[in-house]
C-alpha positions as CSV (number, residue, x, y, z in Angstrom):
1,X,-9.0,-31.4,-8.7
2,X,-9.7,-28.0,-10.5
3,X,-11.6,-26.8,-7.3
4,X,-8.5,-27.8,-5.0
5,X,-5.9,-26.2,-7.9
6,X,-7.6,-23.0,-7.8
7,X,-8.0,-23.1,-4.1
8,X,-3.9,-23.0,-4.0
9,X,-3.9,-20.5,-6.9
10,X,-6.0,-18.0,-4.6
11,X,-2.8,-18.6,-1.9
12,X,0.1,-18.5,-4.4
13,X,-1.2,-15.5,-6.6
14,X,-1.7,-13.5,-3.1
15,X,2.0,-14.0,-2.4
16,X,2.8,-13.6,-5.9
17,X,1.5,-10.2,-5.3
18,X,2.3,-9.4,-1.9
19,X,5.7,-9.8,-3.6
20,X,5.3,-6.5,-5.7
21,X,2.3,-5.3,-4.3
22,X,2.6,-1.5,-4.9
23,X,0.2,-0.2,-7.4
24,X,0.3,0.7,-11.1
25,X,3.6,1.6,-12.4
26,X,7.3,1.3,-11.1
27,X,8.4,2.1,-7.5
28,X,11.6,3.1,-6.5
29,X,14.7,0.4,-4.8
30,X,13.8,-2.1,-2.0
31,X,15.6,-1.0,0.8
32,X,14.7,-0.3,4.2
33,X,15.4,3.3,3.6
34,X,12.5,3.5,1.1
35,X,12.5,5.1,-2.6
36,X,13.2,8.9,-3.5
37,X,10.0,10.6,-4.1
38,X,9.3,9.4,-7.8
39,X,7.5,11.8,-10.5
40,X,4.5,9.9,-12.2
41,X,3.3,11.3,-15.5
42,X,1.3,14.2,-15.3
43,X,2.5,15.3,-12.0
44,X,5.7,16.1,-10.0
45,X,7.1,14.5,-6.8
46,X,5.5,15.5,-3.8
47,X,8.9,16.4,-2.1
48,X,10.2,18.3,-5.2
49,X,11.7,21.4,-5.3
50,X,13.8,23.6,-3.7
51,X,11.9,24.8,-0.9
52,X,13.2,24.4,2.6
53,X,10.8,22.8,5.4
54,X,9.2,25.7,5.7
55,X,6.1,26.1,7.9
56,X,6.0,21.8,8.7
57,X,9.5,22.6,10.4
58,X,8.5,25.0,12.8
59,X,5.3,23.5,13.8
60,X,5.1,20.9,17.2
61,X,4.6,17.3,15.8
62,X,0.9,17.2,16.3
63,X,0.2,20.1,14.9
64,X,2.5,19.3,11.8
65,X,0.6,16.2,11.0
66,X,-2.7,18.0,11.3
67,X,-1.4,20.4,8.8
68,X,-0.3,17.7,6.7
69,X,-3.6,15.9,7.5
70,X,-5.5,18.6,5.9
71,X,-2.9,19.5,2.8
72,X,-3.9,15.7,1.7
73,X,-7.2,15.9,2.2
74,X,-7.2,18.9,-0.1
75,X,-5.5,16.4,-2.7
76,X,-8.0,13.4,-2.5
77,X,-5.8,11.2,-4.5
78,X,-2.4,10.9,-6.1
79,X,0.3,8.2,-6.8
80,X,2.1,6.4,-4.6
81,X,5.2,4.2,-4.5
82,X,5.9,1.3,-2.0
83,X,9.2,-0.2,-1.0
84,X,10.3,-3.0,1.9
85,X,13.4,-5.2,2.7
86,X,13.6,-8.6,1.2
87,X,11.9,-10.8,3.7
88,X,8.5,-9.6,4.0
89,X,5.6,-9.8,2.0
90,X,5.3,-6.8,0.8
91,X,7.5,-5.7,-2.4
92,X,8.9,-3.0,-4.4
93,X,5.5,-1.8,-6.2
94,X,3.3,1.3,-7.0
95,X,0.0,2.5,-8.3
96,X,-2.9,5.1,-7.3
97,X,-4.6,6.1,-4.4
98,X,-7.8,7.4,-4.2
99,X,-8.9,9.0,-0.7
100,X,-11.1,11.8,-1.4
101,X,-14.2,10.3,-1.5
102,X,-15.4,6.8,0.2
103,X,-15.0,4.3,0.4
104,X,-11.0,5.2,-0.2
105,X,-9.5,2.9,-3.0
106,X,-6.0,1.8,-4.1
107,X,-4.7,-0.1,-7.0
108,X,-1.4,-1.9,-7.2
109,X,1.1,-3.6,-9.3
110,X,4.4,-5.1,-8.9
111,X,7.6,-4.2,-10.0
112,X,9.0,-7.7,-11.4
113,X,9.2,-7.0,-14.8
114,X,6.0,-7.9,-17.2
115,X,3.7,-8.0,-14.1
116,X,0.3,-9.6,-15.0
117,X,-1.4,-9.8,-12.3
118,X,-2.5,-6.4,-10.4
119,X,-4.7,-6.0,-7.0
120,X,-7.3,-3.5,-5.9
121,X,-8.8,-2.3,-2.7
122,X,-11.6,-1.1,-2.5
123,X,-12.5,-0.2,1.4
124,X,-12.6,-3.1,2.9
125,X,-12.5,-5.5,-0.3
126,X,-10.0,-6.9,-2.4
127,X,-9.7,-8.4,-5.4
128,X,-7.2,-9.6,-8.2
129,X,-7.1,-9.3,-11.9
130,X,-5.0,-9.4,-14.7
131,X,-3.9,-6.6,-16.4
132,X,-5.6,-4.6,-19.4
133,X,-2.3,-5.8,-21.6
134,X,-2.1,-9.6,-20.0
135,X,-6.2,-9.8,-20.5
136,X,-5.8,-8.4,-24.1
137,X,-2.6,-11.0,-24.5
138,X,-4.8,-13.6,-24.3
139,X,-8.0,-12.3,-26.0
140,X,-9.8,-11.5,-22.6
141,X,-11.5,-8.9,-21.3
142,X,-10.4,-7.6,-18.3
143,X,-11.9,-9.2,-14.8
144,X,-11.6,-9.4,-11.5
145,X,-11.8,-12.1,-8.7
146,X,-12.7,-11.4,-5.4
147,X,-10.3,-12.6,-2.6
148,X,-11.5,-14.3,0.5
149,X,-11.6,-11.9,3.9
150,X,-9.2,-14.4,5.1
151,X,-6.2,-13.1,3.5
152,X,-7.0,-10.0,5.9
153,X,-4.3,-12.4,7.8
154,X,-1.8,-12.2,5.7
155,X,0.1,-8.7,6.7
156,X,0.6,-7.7,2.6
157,X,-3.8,-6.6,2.7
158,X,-3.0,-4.3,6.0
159,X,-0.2,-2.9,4.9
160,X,-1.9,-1.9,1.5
161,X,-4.5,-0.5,3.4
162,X,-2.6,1.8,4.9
163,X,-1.5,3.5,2.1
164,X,-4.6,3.7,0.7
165,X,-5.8,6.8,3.1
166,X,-2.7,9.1,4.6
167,X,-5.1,11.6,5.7
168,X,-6.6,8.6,8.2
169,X,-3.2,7.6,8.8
170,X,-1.7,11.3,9.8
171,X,-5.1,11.8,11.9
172,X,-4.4,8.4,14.1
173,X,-1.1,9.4,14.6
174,X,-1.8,12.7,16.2
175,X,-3.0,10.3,19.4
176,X,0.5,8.6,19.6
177,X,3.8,9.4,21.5
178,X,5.3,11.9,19.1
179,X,9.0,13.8,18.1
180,X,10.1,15.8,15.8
181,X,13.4,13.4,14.3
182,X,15.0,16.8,12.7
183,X,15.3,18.4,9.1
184,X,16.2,15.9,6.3
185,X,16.7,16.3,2.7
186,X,14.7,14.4,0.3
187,X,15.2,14.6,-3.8
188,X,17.0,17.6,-3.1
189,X,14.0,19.4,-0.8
190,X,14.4,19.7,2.5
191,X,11.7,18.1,4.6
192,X,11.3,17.3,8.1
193,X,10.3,13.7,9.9
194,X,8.0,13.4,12.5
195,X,7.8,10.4,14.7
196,X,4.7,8.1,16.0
197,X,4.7,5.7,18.5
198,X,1.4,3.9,18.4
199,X,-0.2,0.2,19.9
200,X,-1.5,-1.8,17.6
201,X,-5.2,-0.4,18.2
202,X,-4.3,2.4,16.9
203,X,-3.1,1.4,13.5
204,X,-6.2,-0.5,13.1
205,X,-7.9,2.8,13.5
206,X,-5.9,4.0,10.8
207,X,-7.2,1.5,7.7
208,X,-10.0,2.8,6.1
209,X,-13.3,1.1,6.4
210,X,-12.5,-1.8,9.0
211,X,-15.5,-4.0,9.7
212,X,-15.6,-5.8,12.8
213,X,-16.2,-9.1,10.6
214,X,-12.0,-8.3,9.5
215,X,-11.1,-6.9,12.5
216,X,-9.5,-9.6,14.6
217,X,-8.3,-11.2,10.8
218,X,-6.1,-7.6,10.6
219,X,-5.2,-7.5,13.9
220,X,-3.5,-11.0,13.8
221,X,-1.6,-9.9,10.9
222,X,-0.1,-6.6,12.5
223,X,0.5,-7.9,15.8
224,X,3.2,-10.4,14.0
225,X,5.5,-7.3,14.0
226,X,4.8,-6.6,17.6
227,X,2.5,-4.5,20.1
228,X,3.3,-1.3,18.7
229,X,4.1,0.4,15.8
230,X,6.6,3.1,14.9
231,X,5.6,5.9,12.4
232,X,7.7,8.3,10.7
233,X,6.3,10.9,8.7
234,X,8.0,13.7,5.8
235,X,6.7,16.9,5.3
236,X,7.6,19.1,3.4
237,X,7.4,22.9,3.0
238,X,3.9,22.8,1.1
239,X,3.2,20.6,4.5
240,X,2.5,17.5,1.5
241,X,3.1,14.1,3.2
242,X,6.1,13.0,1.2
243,X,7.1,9.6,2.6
244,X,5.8,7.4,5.2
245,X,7.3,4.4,7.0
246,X,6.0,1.9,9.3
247,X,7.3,-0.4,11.3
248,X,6.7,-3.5,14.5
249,X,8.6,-3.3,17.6
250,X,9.0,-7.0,16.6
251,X,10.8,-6.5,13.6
252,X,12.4,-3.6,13.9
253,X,13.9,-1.1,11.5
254,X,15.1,-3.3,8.9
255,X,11.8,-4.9,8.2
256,X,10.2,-1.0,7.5
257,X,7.7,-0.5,5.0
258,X,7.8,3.3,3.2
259,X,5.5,4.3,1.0
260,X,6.3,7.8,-1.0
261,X,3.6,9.9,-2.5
262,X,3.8,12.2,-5.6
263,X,1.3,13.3,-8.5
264,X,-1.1,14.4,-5.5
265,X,-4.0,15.6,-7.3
266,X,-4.0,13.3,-10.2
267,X,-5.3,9.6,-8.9
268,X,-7.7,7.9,-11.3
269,X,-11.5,6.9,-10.2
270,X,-11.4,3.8,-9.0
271,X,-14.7,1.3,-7.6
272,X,-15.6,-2.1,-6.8
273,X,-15.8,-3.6,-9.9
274,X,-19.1,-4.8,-11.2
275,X,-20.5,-7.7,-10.7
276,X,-20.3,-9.2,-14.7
277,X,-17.1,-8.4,-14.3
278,X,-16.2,-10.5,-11.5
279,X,-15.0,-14.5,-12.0
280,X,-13.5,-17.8,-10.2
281,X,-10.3,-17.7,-8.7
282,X,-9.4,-20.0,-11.2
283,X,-9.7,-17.6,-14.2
284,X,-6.4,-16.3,-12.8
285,X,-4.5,-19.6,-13.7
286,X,-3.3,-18.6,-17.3
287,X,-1.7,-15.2,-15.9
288,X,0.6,-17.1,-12.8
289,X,3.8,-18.1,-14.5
290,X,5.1,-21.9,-14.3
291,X,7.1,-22.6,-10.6
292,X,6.9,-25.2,-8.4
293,X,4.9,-23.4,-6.1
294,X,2.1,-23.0,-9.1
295,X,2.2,-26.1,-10.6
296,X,-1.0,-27.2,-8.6
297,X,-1.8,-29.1,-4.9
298,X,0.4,-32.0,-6.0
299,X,-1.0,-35.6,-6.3
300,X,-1.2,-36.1,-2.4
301,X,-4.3,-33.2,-3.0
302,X,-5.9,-35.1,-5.7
């Protein structure tokens, strides 16, 4: 019974997440518009400031993201917000990014109020834990579990994993059918969207350190919103990546995913955690709260 209850608790606590999954801290609103560039302690927003578009607005599109490309590689790291519609897996959430070094890492936490579950990626492995203050609630240390390749299907793990490296994803992008969209303002900074049009290959090519083992798992998940993806891109004067959003030719603009980046400069280290600190999936059980969807398999499981 305990093996089949923490079989389901792997499942639930992944939605559970995918329903906030956006890194340490709060994120800006859920629309399909995406949040203003939010200011994380010891940093400012990355489209701050009063400075017009600058250099990014005069450049052609590839040649913008290449400049951007480099600007964030320059960064390594920084924070990052995510926001989507209702209706998908992902959720309002933030957190850090690491991609200076490899394999790039990200760290994420929900929005819902009194979150206690966070998730990490860590090239191409995730894993779940409580955290530091729901661990130290309970007299635990904190831990991690490690979560099956499989939930590669589930489109929350791809979509995470493309925030985790924006230099990758600006790089990719350069390959795609681009456009310059025109000069928009952003937390009072004027910054300019780019455009991508890109198949599905070539937002796989854009996750950080895809094995061919979760390869095909990703590619199911992304091709649920269609065979290609649309990319738009905010640069602003500094040429900093501001705001990007994706989204299927499936679902359409209403079912975007934006992800805004500030603090660049500032992300945390962040590894694979060690292996005494890594548990059952069933550790996680006193940190889900009480639903019907928790409660366990049901007695038709037993």
């Amino acid at each position: 019974m305990r093996g089949a209850r923490s079989a389901v608790v792997v499942t639930v606590a992944a939605v559970v997440l995918a329903g906030g999954l956006t890194a340490c801290g709060g994120a800006g609103g859920g629309t399909a518009g995406g949040p203003s560039a939010a200011a994380a302690p010891g940093g400012t927003a990355a489209g701050s400031g009063t400075a017009t578009g600058g250099k990014a607005a005069g450049l052609d599109p590839k040649a913008a993201l290449a400049a951007a490309a480099e600007v964030m590689r320059k960064a390594g790291g920084g924070r990052y917000a995510l926001s989507a519609p209702d209706g998908l897996e992902a959720k309002p959430g933030a957190g850090f990014a690491s991609w200076g070094g490899r394999p790039a890492a990200i760290e994420y936490l929900g929005d819902a109020p009194g979150a206690k579950l966070r998730v990490r990626v860590v090239g191409n492995e995730a894993y779940m834990g409580p955290t530091e203050q729901a661990a130290a609630a309970v007299g635990q240390q904190t831990f991690w579990s490690k979560m099956p390749f499989l939930m590669w299907r589930r489109p929350f793990y791809p979509q995470l994993s493309l925030a985790m490296d924006p230099v990758t994803r600006l790089t990719v992008a350069q390959a795609g059918r681009l456009s310059r969209v025109g000069t928009e303002t952003v937390d009072g900074a004027e910054v300019t969207r780019y455009r991508a049009v890109e198949d599905v290959a070539a937002v796989l090519g854009g996750i950080p350190d895809l094995t061919e083992e979760h390869r095909p798992h990703v590619e199911v998940a992304l091709r649920k919103g269609g065979g290609t993806y649309t990319v738009d891109f905010w640069l602003n004067a500094r040429q900093e990546l501001v705001r990007f959003r994706e989204f299927g030719e499936q679902d359409g603009e209403a079912k975007a995913v934006t992800v805004t980046y500030s603090a660049l400069g500032t992300a945390p280290a962040m590894e694979a955690p060690a292996e005494q600190d890594l548990r059952k999936s069933f550790d996680l059980d006193p940190f889900l709260d009480p639903s019907p969807a928790t409660a366990g398999p049901g007695p038709e499981a037993a």
